[in-house]
N, C-alpha and C positions, 0 to 999 in steps of 0.2 A: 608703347609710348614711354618715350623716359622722362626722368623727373633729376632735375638738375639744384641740389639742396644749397645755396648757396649763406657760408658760414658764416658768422658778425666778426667783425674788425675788431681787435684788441680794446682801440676807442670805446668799442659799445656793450665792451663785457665790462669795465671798470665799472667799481663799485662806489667810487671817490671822485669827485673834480676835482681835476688838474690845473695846476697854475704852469705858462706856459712863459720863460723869459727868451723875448726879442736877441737879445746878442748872449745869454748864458748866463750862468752866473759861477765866476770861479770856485774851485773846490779841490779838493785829495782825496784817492782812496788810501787806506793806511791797512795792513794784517791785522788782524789780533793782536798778535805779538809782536808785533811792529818791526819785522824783519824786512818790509818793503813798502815802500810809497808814491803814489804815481799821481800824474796831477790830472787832472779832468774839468768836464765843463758840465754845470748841473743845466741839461735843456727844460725839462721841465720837473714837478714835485708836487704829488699828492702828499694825502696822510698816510696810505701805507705804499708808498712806493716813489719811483723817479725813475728816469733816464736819464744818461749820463752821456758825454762823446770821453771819451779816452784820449789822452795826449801823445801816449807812446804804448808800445808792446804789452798788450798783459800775460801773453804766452807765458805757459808755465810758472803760472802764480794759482795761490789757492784762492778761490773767489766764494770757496762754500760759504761764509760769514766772513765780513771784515766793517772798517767802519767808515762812513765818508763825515767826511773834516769839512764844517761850512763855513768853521773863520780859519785865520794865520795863525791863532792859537791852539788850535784844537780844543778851545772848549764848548764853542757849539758840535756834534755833532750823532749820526745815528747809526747804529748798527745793524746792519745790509746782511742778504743773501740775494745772490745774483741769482738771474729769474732766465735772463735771454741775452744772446750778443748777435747782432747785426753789425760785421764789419766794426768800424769803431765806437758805435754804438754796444751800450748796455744797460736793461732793464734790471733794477733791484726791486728786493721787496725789505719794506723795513719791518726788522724783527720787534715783538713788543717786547719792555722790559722784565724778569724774570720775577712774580710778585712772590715774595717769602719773608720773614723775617731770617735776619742776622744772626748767629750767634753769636752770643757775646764772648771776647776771649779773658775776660779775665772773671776770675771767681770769686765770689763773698766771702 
């Protein structure tokens, strides 16, 4: 007799609800280092993560971290590691901020 173990769907492993927008919501992926910027469509966005559609090529760009821009200023946005790509689709996971104190550069 076989036994056929059928696996849960992405949907039903997430740990977060998803907000899901009707026509997108514009956005950019940007490097680190800002040596590259591509424009994208945010389809939908949890609190740790989103899918995105790509606008153009991401071929040979670095996706280990970068950061997605949710205004025309870049000051809304989060810093991403890509998770999965489907064709022009791309799942990110948002990285949390690094908790530490600064040090201070100047001395007493």
């Amino acid at each position: 007799m076989r036994r056929f173990i059928v696996a849960s769907s992405k949907a039903e492993q997430r740990h977060s609800h998803r907000v899901e927008f009707d026509r997108g919501f514009p956005a950019h992926m940007m490097a680190i280092d800002g040596t590259w910027r591509r424009g994208c469509t945010l389809k939908d966005v949890s609190e740790t993560g989103a899918r995105l559609m790509v606008d153009s090529s991401i071929e040979g760009l670095s996706l280990k971290e970068f950061f997605l821009l949710l205004s025309s200023t870049g000051l809304a946005y989060r810093r991403c590691e890509l998770a999965w790509v489907n064709g022009e689709q791309l799942g990110v996971n948002f990285l949390k901020q690094k908790t530490g104190k600064r040090k201070s550069t100047s001395e007493p």
